[in-house]
C-alpha positions as CSV (number, residue, x, y, z in Angstrom):
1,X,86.8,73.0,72.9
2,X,89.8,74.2,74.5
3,X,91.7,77.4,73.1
4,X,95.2,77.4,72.4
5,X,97.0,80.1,74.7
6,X,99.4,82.8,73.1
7,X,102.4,80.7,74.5
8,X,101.0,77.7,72.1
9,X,100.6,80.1,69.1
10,X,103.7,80.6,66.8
11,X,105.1,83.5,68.4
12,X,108.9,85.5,68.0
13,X,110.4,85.2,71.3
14,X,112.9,87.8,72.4
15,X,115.0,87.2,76.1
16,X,115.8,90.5,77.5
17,X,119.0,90.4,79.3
18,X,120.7,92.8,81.8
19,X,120.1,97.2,82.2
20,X,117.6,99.1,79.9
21,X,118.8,102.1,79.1
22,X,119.8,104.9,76.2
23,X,122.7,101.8,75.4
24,X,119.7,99.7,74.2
25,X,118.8,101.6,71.5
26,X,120.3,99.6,68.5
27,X,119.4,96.2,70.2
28,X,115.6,97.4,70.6
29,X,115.5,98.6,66.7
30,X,117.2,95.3,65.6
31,X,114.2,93.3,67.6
32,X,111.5,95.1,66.4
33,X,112.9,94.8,62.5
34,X,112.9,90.7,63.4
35,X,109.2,90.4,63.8
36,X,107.9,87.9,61.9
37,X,104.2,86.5,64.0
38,X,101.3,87.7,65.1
39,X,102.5,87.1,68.7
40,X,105.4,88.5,70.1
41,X,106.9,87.0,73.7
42,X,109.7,89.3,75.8
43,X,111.1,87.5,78.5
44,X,112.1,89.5,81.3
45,X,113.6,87.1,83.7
46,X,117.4,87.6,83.5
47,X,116.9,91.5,83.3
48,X,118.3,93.8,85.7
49,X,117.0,97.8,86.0
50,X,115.5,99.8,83.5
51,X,115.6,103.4,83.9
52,X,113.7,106.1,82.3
53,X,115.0,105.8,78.8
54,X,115.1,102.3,78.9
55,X,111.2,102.3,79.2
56,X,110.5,105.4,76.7
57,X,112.7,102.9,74.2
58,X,110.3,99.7,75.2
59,X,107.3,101.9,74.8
60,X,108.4,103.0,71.5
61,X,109.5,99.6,70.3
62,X,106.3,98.4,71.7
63,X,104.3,100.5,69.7
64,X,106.2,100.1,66.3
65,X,105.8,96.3,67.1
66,X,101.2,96.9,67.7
67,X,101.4,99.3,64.4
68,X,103.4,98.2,61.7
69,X,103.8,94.1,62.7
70,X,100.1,94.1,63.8
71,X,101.4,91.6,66.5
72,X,100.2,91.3,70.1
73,X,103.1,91.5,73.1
74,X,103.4,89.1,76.3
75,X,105.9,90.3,78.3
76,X,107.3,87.0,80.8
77,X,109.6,86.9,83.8
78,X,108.4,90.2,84.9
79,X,109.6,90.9,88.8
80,X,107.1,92.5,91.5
81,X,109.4,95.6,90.3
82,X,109.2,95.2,86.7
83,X,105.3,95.0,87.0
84,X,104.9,98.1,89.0
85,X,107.5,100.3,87.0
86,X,105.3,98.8,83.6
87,X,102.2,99.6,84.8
88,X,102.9,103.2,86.3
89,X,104.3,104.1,83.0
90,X,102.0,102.6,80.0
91,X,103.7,99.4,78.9
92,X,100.9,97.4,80.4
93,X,98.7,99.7,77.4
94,X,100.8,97.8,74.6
95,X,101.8,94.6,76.1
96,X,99.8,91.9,78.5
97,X,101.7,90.6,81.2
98,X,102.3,86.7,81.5
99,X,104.1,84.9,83.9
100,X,105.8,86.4,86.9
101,X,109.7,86.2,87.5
102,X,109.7,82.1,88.9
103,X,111.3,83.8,92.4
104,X,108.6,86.3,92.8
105,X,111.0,89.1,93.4
């Protein structure tokens, strides 16, 4: 028997475009408040740098997204940079990583 992946599942999926940072406050609030599955997808692919705030915003959005939604978070698209920034910092504790950036940067 052959289990359906989280991709496959009904899932909210939310495209992440451009900097993270203290200007992406509202737009990580308004996300979070659209949850509606039990799987939640972030694609990363068309975003650019994320500085400190940016990730103590993702975390916390992240974490409102595991506690009151009760949903689980694949993050796509991540780049080599992405990946190590995400996992130095936590975000790999609240969200599973999925597929890489398709150019591998």
């Amino acid at each position: 028997m052959e289990r359906s992946s989280a991709s496959q599942l009904p899932h909210d999926l939310f495209c992440i475009e451009g900097t993270l940072d203290a200007h992406s406050e509202k737009l990580l609030k308004e996300m979070v408040s659209k949850v509606k599955h039990d799987v939640v997808r972030f694609d990363f692919s068309k975003a650019g740098r994320i500085n400190s705030m940016g990730i103590a915003l993702l975390l916390r959005s992240f974490k409102e997204i595991r506690e009151q939604k009760r949903a689980e978070i694949h993050l796509d698209g991540l780049t080599q940079m992405h990946s190590m920034l995400f996992k130095m910092t936590g975000v790999f504790l609240l969200a599973t990583p999925g597929a890489p950036h398709p150019a591998g940067k």
